[in-house]
C-alpha positions as semicolon CSV with decimal commas, in nm:
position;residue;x (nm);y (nm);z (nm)
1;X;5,120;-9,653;-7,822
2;X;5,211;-9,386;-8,060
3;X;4,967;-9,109;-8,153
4;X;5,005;-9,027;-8,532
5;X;5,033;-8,625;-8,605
6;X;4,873;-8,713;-8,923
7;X;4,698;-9,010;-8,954
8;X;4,624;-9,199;-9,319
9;X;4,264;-9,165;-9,385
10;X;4,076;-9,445;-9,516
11;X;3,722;-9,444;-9,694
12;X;3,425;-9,595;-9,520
13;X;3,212;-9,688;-9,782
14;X;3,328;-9,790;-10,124
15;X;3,252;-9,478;-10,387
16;X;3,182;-9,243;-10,109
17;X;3,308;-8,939;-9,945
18;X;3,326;-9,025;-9,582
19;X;3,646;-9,185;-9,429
20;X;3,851;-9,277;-9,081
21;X;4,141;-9,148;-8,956
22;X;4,375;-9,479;-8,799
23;X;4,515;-9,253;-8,574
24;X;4,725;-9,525;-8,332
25;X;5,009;-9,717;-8,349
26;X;5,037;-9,981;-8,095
27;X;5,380;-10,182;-8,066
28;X;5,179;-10,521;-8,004
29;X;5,510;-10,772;-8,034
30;X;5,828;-10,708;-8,001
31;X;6,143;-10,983;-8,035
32;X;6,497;-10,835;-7,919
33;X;6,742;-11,076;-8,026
34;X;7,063;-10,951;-7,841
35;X;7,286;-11,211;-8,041
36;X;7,250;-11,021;-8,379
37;X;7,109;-10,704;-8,221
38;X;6,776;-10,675;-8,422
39;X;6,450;-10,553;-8,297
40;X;6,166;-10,739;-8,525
41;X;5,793;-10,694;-8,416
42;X;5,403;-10,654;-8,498
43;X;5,178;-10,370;-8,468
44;X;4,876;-10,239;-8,503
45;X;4,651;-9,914;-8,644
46;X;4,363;-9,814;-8,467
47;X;4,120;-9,552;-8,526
48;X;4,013;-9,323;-8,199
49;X;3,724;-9,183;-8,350
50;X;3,599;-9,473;-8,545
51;X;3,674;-9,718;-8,257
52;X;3,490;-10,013;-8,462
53;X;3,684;-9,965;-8,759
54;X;3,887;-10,246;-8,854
55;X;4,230;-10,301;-8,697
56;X;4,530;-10,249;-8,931
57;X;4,811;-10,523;-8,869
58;X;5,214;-10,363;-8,932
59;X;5,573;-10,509;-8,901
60;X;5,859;-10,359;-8,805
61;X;6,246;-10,433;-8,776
62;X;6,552;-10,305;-8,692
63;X;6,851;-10,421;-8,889
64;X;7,154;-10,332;-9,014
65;X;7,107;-9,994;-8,958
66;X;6,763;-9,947;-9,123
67;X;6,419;-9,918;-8,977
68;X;6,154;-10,100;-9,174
69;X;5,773;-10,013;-9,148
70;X;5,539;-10,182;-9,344
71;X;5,141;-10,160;-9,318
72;X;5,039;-10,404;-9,636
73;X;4,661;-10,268;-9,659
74;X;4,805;-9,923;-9,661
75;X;5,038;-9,982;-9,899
76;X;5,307;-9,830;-9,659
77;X;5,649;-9,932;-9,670
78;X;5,892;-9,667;-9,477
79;X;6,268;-9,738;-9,496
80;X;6,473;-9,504;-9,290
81;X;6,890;-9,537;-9,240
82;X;6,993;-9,495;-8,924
83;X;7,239;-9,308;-8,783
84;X;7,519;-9,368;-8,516
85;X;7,313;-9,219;-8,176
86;X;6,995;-9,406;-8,337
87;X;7,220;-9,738;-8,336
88;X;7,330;-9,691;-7,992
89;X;6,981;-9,598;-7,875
90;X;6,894;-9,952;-8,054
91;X;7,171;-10,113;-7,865
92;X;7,036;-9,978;-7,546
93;X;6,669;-10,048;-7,585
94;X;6,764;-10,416;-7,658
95;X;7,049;-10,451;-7,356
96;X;6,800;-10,275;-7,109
97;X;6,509;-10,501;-7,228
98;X;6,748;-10,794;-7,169
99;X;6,852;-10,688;-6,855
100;X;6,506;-10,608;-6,687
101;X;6,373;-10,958;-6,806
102;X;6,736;-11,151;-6,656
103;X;6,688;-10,941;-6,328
104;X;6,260;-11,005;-6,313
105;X;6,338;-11,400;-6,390
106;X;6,541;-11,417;-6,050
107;X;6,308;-11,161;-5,857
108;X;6,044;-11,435;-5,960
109;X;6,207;-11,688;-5,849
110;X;6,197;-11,863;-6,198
111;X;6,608;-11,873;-6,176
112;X;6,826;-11,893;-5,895
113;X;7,136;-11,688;-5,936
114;X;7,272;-11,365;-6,017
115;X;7,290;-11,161;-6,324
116;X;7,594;-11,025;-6,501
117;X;7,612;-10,816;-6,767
118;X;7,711;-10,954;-7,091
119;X;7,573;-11,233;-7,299
């Protein structure tokens, strides 16, 4: 979860004065796919104050070099370009994510073997 430092405020009531701050960002799905080394996922907005407020639905992905957010009932679309360190730090999250899930399949039990790095 990712606290906003300045959350989009949205009105309550239509014509008035009185609106919510969607203060959280919640990572909700996340898809690594190590073969084209993309990160493409869902998330959500969530107001701490207004706790019944409606929850806002986002995407996100990783390609290419560019970071896509877009929140559709905003009307947010944030495209920033990457640089190298970000792209290795990309690399990483997805290889680490890989690895942990490889090494918890055969703690499990679900596999029988033993994991190598590599694809």
């Amino acid at each position: 979860m990712i606290t906003l430092s300045t959350p989009p405020q949205l009105k309550t009531v239509l014509g008035g004065a009185g609106s919510t701050a969607y203060d959280k960002f919640y990572l909700s799905q996340i898809v690594y796919d190590t073969d084209r080394g993309t990160i493409n996922g869902l998330g959500k907005m969530t107001s701490t104050t207004s706790p019944d407020a409606p929850v806002l639905d986002a995407r996100y992905h990783i390609s290419g070099g560019i970071l896509e957010i877009d929140v559709e009932r905003l009307n947010f679309l944030a495209r920033v370009k990457m640089n190298a360190g970000a792209l290795a730090a990309v690399a990483a999250m997805i290889a680490a994510a890989q690895s942990a899930l490889e090494q918890g399949m055969i703690d499990l039990g679900a596999l029988s073997g033993t994991q190598k790095a590599g694809v």
